[in-house]
C-alpha beads as a LAMMPS data file, in Angstrom:
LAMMPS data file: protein, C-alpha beads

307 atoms
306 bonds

1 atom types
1 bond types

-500.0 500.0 xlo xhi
-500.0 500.0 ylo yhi
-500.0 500.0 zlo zhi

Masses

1 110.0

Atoms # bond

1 1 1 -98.304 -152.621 -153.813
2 1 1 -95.472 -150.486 -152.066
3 1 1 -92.410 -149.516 -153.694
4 1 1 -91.292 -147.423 -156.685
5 1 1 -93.692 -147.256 -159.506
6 1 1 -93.716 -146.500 -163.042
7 1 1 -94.666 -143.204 -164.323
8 1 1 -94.228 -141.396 -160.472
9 1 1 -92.376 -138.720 -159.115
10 1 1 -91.314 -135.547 -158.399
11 1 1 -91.037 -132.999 -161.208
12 1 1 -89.356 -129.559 -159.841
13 1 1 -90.184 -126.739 -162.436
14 1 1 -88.769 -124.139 -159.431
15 1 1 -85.733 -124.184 -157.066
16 1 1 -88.593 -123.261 -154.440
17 1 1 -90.121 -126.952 -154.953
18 1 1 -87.251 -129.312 -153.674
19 1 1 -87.582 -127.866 -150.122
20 1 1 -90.935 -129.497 -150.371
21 1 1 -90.156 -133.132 -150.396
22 1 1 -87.302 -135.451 -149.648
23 1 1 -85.448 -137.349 -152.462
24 1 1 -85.563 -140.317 -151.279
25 1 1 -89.278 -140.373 -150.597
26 1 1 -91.211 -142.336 -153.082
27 1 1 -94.659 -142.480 -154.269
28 1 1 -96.847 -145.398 -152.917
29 1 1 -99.712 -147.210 -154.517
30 1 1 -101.528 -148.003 -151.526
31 1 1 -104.949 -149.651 -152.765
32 1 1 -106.191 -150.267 -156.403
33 1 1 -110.137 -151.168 -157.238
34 1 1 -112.046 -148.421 -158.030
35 1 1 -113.931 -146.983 -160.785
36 1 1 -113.512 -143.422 -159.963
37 1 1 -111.528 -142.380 -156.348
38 1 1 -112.410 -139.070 -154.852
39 1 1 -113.045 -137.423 -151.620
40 1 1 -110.147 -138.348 -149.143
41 1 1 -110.383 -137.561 -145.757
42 1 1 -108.134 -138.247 -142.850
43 1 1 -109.953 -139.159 -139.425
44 1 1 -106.831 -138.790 -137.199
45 1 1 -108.380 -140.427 -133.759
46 1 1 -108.516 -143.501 -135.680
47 1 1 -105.830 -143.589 -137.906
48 1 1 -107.695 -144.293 -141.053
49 1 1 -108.446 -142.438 -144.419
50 1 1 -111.989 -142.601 -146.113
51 1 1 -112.916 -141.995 -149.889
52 1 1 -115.521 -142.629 -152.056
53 1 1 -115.918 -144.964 -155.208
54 1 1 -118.746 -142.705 -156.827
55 1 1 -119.444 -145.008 -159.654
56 1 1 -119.022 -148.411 -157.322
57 1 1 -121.555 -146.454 -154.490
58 1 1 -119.283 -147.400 -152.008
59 1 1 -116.595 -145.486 -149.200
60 1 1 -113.620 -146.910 -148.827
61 1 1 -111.653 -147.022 -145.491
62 1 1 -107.693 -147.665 -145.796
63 1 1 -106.188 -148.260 -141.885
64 1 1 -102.931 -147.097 -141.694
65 1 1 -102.260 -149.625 -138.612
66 1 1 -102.281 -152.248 -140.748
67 1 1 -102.726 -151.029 -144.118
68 1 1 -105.814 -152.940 -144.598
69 1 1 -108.896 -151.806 -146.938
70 1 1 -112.533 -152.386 -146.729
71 1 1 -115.802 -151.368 -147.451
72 1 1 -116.798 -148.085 -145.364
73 1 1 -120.385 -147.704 -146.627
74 1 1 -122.071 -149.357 -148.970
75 1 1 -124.181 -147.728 -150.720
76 1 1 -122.868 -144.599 -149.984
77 1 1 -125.649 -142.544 -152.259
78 1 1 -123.212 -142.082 -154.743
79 1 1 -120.847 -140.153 -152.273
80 1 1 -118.028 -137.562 -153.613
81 1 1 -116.245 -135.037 -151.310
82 1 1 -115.815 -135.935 -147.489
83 1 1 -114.508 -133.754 -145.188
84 1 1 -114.482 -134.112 -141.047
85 1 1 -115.692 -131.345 -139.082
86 1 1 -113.876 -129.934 -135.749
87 1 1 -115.412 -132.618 -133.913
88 1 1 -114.534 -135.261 -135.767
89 1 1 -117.782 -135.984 -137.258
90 1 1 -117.823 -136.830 -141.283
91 1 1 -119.529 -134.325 -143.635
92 1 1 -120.426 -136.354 -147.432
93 1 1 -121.722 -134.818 -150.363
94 1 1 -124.071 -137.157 -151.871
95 1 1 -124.688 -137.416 -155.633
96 1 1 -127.638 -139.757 -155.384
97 1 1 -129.272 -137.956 -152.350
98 1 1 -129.006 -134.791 -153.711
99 1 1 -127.634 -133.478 -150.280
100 1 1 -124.779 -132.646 -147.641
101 1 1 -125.137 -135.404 -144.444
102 1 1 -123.381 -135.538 -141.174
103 1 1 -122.168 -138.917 -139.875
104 1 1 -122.529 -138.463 -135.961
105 1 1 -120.765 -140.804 -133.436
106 1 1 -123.975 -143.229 -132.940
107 1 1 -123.121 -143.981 -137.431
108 1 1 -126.615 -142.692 -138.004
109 1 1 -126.612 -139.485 -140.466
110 1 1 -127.853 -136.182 -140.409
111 1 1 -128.695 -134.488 -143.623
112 1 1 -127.231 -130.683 -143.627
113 1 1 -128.744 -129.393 -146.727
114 1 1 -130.106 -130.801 -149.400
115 1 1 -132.551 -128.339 -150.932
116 1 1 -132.458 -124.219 -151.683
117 1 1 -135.679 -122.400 -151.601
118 1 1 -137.991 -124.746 -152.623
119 1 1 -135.662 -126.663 -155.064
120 1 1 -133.644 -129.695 -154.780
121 1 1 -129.882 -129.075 -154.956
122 1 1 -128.082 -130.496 -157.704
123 1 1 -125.087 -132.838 -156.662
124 1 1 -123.140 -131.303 -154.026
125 1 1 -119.375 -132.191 -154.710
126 1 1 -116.513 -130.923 -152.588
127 1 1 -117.094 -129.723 -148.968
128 1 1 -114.642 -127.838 -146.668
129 1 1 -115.181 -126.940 -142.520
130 1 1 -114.607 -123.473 -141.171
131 1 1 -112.984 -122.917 -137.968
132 1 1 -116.147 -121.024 -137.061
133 1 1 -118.030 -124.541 -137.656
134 1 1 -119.826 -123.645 -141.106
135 1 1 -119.968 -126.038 -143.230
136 1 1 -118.621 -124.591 -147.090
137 1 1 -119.592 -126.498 -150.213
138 1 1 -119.774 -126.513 -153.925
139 1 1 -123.180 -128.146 -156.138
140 1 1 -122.383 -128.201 -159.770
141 1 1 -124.797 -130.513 -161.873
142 1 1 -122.391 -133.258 -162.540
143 1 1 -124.216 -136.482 -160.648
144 1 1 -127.638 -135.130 -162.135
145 1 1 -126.277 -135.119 -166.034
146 1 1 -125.872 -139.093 -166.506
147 1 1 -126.506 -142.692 -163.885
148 1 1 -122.928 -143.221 -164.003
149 1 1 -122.256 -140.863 -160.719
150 1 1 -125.529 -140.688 -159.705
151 1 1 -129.211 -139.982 -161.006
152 1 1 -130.023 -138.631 -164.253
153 1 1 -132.351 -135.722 -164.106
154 1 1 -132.858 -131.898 -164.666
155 1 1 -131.586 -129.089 -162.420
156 1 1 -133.805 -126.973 -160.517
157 1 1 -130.850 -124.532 -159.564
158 1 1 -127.622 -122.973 -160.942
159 1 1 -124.543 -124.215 -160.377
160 1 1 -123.715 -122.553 -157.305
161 1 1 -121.653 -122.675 -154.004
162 1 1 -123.538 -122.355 -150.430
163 1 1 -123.027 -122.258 -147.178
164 1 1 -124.118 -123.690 -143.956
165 1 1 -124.412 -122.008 -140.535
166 1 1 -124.199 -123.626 -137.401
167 1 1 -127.722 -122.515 -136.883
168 1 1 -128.576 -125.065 -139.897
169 1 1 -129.615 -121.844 -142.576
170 1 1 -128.087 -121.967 -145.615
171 1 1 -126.910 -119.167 -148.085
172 1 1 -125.135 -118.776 -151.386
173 1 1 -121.739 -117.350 -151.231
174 1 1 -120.978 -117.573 -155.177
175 1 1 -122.853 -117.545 -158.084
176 1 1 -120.832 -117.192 -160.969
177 1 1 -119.075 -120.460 -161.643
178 1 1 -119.792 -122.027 -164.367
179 1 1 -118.969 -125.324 -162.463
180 1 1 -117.686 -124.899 -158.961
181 1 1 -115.597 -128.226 -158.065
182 1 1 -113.097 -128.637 -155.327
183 1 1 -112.205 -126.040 -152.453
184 1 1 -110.095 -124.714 -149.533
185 1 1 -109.393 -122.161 -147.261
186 1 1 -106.443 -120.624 -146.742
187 1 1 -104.239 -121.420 -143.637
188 1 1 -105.702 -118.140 -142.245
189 1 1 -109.282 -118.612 -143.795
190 1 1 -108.427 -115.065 -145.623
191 1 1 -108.863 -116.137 -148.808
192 1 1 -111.797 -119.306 -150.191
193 1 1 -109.868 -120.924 -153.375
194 1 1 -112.589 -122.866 -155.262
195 1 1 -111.643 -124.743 -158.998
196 1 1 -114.049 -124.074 -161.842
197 1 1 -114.279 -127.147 -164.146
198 1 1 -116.583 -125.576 -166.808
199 1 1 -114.832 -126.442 -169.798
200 1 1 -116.322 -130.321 -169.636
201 1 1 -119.409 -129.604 -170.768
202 1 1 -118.517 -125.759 -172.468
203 1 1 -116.129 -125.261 -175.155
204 1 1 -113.178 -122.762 -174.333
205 1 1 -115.091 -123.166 -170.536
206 1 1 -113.000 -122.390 -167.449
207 1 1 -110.752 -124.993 -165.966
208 1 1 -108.709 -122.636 -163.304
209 1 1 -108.488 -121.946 -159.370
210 1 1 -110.325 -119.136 -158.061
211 1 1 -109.329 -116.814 -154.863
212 1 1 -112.391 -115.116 -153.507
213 1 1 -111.356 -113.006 -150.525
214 1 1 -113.571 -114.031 -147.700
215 1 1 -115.535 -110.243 -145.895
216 1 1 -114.610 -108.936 -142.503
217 1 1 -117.666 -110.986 -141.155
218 1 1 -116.228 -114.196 -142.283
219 1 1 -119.706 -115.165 -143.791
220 1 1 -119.856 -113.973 -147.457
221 1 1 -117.091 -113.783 -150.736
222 1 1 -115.829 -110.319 -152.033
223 1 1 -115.271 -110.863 -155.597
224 1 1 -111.976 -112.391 -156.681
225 1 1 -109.543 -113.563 -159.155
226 1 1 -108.194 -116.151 -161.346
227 1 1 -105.359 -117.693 -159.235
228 1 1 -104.436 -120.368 -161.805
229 1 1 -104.818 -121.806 -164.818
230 1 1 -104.659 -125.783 -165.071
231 1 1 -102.172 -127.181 -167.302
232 1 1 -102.844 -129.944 -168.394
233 1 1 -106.394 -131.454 -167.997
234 1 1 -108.672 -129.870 -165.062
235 1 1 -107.812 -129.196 -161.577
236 1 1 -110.985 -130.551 -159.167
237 1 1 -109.641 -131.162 -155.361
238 1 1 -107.266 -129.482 -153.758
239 1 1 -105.913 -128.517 -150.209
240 1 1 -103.515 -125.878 -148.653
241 1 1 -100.543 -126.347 -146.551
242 1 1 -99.249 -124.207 -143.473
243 1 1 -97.337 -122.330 -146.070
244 1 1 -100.071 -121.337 -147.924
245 1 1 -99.145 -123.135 -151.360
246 1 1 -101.986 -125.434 -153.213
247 1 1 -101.703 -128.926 -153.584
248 1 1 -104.105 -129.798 -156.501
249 1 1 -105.522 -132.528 -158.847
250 1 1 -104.779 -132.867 -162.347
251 1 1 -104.863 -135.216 -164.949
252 1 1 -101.243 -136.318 -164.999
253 1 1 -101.049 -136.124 -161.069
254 1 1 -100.310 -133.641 -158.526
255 1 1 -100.056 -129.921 -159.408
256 1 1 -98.209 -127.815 -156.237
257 1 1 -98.600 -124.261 -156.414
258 1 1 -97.164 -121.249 -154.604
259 1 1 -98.582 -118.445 -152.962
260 1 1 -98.283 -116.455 -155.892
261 1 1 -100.360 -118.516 -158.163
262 1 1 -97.141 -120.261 -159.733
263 1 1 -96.751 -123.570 -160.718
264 1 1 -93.489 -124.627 -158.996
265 1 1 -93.770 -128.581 -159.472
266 1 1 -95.523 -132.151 -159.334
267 1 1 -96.182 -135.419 -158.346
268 1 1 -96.605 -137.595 -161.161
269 1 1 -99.433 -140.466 -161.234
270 1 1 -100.180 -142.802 -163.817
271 1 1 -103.269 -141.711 -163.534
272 1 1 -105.948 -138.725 -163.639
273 1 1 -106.042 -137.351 -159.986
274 1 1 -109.349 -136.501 -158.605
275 1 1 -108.973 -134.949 -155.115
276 1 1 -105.778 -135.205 -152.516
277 1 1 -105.715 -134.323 -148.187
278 1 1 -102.965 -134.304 -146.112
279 1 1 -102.969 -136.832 -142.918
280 1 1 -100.816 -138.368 -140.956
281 1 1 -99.941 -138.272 -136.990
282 1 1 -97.974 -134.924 -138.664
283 1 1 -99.885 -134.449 -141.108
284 1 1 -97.132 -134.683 -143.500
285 1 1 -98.346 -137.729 -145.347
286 1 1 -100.047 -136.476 -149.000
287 1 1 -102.594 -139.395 -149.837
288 1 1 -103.663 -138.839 -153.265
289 1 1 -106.825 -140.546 -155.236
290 1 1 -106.086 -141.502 -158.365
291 1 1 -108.607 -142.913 -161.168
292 1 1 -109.161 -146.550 -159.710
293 1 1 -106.326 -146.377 -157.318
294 1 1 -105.298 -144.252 -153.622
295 1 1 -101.682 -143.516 -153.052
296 1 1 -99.668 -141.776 -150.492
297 1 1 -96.400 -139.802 -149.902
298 1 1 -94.496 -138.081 -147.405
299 1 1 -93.945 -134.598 -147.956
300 1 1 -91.778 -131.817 -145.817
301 1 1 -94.965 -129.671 -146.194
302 1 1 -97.732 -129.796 -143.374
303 1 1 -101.276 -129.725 -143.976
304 1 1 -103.532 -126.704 -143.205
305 1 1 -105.935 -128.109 -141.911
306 1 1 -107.522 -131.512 -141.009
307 1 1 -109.961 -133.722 -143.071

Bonds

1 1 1 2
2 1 2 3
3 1 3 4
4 1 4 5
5 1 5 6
6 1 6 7
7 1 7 8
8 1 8 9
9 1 9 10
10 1 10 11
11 1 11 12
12 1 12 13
13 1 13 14
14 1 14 15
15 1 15 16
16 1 16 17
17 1 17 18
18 1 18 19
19 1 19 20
20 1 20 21
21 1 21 22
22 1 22 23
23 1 23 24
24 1 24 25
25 1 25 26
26 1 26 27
27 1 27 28
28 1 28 29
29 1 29 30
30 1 30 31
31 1 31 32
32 1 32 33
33 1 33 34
34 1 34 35
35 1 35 36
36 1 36 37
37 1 37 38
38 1 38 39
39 1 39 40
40 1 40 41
41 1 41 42
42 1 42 43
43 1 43 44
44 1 44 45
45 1 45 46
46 1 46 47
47 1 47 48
48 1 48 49
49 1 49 50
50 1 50 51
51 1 51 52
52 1 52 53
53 1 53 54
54 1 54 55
55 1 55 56
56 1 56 57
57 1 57 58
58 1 58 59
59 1 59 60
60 1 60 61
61 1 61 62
62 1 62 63
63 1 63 64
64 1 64 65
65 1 65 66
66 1 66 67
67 1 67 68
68 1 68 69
69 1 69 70
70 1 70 71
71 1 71 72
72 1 72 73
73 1 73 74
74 1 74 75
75 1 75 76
76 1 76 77
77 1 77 78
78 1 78 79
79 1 79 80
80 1 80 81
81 1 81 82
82 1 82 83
83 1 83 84
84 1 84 85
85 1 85 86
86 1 86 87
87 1 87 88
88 1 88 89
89 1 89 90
90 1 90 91
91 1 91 92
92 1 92 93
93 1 93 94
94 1 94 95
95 1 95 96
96 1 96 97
97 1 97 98
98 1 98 99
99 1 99 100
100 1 100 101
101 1 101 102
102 1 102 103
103 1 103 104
104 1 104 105
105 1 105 106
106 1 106 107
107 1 107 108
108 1 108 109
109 1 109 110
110 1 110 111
111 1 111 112
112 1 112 113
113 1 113 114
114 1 114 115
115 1 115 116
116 1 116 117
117 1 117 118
118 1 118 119
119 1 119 120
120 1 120 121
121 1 121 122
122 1 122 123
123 1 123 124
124 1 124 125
125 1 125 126
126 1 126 127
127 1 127 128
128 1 128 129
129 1 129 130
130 1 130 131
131 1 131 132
132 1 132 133
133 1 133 134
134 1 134 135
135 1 135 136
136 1 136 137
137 1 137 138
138 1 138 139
139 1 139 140
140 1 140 141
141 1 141 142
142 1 142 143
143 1 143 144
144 1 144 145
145 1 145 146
146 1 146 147
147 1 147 148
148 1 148 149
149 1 149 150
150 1 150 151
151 1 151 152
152 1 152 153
153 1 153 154
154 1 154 155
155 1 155 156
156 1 156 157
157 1 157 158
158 1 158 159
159 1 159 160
160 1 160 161
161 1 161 162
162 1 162 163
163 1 163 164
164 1 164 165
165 1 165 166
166 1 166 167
167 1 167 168
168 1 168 169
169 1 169 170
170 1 170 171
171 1 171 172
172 1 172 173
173 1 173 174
174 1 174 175
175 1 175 176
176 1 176 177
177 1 177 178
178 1 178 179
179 1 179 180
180 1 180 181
181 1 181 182
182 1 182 183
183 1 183 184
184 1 184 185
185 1 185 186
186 1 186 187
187 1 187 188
188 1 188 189
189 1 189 190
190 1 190 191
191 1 191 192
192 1 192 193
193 1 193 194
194 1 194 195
195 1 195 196
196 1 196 197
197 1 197 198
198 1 198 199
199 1 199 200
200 1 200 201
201 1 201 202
202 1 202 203
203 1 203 204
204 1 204 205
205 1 205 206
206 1 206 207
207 1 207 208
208 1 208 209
209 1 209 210
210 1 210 211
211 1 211 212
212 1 212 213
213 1 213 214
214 1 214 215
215 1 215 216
216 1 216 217
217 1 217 218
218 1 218 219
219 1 219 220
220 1 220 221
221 1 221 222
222 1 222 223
223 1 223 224
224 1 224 225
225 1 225 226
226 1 226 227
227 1 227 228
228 1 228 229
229 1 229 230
230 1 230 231
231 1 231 232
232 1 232 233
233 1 233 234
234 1 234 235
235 1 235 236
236 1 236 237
237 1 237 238
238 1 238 239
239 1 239 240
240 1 240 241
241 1 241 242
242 1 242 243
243 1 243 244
244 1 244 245
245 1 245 246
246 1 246 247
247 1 247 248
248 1 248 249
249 1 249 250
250 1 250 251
251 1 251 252
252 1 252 253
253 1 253 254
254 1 254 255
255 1 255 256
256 1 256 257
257 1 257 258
258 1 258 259
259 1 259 260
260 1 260 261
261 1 261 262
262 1 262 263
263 1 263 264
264 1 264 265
265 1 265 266
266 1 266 267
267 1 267 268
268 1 268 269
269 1 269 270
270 1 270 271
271 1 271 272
272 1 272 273
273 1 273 274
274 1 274 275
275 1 275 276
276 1 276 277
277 1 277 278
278 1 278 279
279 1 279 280
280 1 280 281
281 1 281 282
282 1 282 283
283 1 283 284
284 1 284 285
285 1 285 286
286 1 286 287
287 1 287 288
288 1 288 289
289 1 289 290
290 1 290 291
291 1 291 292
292 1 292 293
293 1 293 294
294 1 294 295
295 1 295 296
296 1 296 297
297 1 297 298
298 1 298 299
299 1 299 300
300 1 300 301
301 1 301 302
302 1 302 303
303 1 303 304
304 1 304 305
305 1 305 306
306 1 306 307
């Protein structure tokens, strides 16, 4: 499982990448399984990283003590993005459920959100936590359109991206995706980058990053810009490190981006890249969900954030 593989690496398109990693450091295969990886999320208490298997209906746990894998949760409700929250709780978005949930300490699970005035929301994806403890999340229609991810059926709402208040109430921040995927904050929580994946189900459809500048009251999006364009395939998860660049998923691995919105190198997978966090007792360690397989490497970039 560990060791150099085929088809991985570093690819610097700009001098400004190589300060990011070490040339000796080599991509690891750390796990291989799935059906479709996504959702990473790095419980630091505990040493371990969770993900979801949407299609399998199963969270994985990988312990870095040991390096051992088993089954988290099973069924998971068709789980995608996991996140923890700033007291180390886990936040899911469920497919299946149709819903946001909160594990709490006890294992049993609180569900956030899972409807919008009346209607059912569609199949909330990606989810981020805001130091101010709201909970940030994107619902595009994709575990509604077939069974593979989830439960066929018809929206009741638009593609849109919400969020929730500590109080429990729930709001939309953005309505104009076409389909809102993955998303971060900014190291300073400025700035809410959030992928559109459109162009899957809408010819010439978007399939860029985002940057909606967040108001003065830190509850609402001022309208933004297109911060990049994805290269080759789609981008879908992402994260931000200290130094404000994006780490992102792509279909031939990962995509790193500077502040500026310019591609400055990658990480190359053998396969299509879902979602990616940063963990790690310094949170220097990338780990990195590929198609049916979760890999890892160490950076000289820190993560942003937890989770």
């Amino acid at each position: 499982m560990y060791g150099e593989l085929d088809g991985c690496g570093f690819e610097s398109l700009d001098s400004a990448f190589e300060a990011c990693y070490v040339g000796h450091a080599r991509v690891e295969r750390l796990w291989t399984g799935a059906r479709w990886s996504e959702g990473p999320a790095w419980f630091a208490a505990g040493r371990y990283l969770l993900w979801s298997d949407i299609p399998n209906n199963r969270m994985m746990r990988w312990d870095e003590c040991d390096g051992r894998v088993s089954t988290f949760r099973q069924p998971s409700h068709n789980s995608n993005g996991n996140t923890v929250d700033f007291n180390g709780r886990l936040v899911s978005c469920e497919h299946l459920g149709r819903r946001v949930t909160r594990t709490e300490y006890d294992g049993s699970i609180t569900v956030l959100a899972d409807s919008w005035q009346g209607k059912r929301l569609n199949s909330p994806n990606d989810v981020v936590v805001k130091s101010d403890g709201s909970i940030w999340f994107t619902d595009p229609s994709y575990g509604i359109l077939t069974d593979y991810e989830g439960e066929r059926a018809e929206p009741e709402l638009p593609c849109q991206v919400y969020r929730i208040d500590v109080d429990g109430s729930l709001n939309v921040v953005a309505d104009d995706f076409v389909k809102p995927n993955g998303l971060a904050f900014s190291p300073d929580e400025s700035i809410l980058y959030i992928a559109d994946t459109g162009a899957t189900h809408q010819h010439d459809g978007p399939k860029h990053i985002r940057a909606l500048p967040v108001s003065s009251d830190g509850r609402s999006l001022n309208a933004g810009q297109v911060f990049a364009e994805c290269t080759v395939g789609l981008f879908d998860g992402f994260r931000c490190d200290t130094q404000g660049r994006i780490w992102s998923s792509a279909q031939d691995g990962v995509h790193c981006y500077s502040v500026d919105g310019q591609l400055i190198g990658k990480i190359r997978i053998p396969e299509i890249v879902s979602n990616v966090t940063f963990g790690g007792a310094k949170r220097n360690r990338l780990f990195i969900c590929g198609t049916t397989s979760l890999y890892s490497v160490y950076l000289t970039a820190n993560g942003a954030s937890t989770g």
